[in-house]
N, C-alpha and C positions, 0 to 999 in steps of 0.2 A: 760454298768454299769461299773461305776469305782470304786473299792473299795481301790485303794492307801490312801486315807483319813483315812478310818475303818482300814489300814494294819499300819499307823503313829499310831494310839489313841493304837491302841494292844501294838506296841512295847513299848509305854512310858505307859500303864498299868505296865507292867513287870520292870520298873524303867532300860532300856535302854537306854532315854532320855526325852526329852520334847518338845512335839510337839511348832515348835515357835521361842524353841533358840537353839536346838542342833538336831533337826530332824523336817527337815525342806523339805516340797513336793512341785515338781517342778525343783531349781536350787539353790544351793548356795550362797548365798551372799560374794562376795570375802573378804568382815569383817569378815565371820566368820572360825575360824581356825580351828575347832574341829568339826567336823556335821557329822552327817546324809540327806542323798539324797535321795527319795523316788522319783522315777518318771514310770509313765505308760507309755509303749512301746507297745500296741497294744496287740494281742493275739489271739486264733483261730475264728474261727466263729462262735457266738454262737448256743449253740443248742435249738433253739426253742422249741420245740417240749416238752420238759423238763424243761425250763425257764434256762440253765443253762449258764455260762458265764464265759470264759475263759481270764484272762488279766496278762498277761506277766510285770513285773515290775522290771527295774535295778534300783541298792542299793549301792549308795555309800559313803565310807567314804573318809573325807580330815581332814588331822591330822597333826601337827608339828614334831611329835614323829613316824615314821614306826610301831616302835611295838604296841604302842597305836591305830595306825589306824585300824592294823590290829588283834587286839584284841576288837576292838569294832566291827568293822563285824563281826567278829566270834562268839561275843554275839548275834548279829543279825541275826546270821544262826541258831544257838543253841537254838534261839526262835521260829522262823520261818520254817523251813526245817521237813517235815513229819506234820506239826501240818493239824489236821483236827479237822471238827465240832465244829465251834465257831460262835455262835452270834454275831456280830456284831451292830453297828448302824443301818448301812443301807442293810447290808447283811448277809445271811451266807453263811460261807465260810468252804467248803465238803473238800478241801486240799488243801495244797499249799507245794510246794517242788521245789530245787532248779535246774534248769537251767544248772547253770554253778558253777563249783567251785570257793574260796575265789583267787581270782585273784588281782596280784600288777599291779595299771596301771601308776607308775612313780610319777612322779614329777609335780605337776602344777606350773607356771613363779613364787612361792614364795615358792618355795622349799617344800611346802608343799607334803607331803605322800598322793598318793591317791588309793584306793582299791574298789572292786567292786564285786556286785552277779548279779546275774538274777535269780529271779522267777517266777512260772507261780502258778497261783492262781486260783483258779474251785469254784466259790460262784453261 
């Protein structure tokens, strides 16, 4: 089960973005200067037995401005990180918390700022 789709629709519920032009699942469009990267990176093995399902998801931003980049994940953490018990579309989701901390990962070939999470999601 992938819920990276249900985890885009949550964040632009919360007016983070908008799924489409600024948080966008999959990869980046090198047009776009300012986004959100939502992609699934695999996760434990589920637990049958309980229908439960564990899916690992790094988050990132690409931004012209540093601080801005990294002030829009941090919106993204501050929505995400400890949240449990939410309805979803397709799932629900018992908790999600993060990974790794708000990490700077450089510069992409247009200068652009780029930052990154990782979370693991239990729906």
């Amino acid at each position: 089960m992938n819920i990276v789709e249900d985890i885009a629709n949550y964040l632009a519920s919360k007016n983070v973005g908008v799924v489409g032009q600024d948080i966008i699942i999959g990869s980046l469009p090198d047009t776009l200067d300012n986004g959100i990267m939502l992609t699934g990176i695999g996760g434990n093995t589920p637990e049958l037995n309980y229908r439960l399902f564990y899916q690992n998801i790094e988050i990132w931003t690409r931004n012209k401005k540093t601080e801005d980049g990294f002030n829009k994940l941090k919106s993204v953490f501050d929505e995400l990180h400890l949240l449990s018990n939410v309805q979803t579309t397709n799932a629900y989701i018992y908790f999600i918390h993060s990974l790794s901390d708000l990490e700077s990962a450089g510069r992409d070939l247009n200068g652009r700022a780029l930052h990154k999470i990782i979370i693991k999601a239990l729906s």
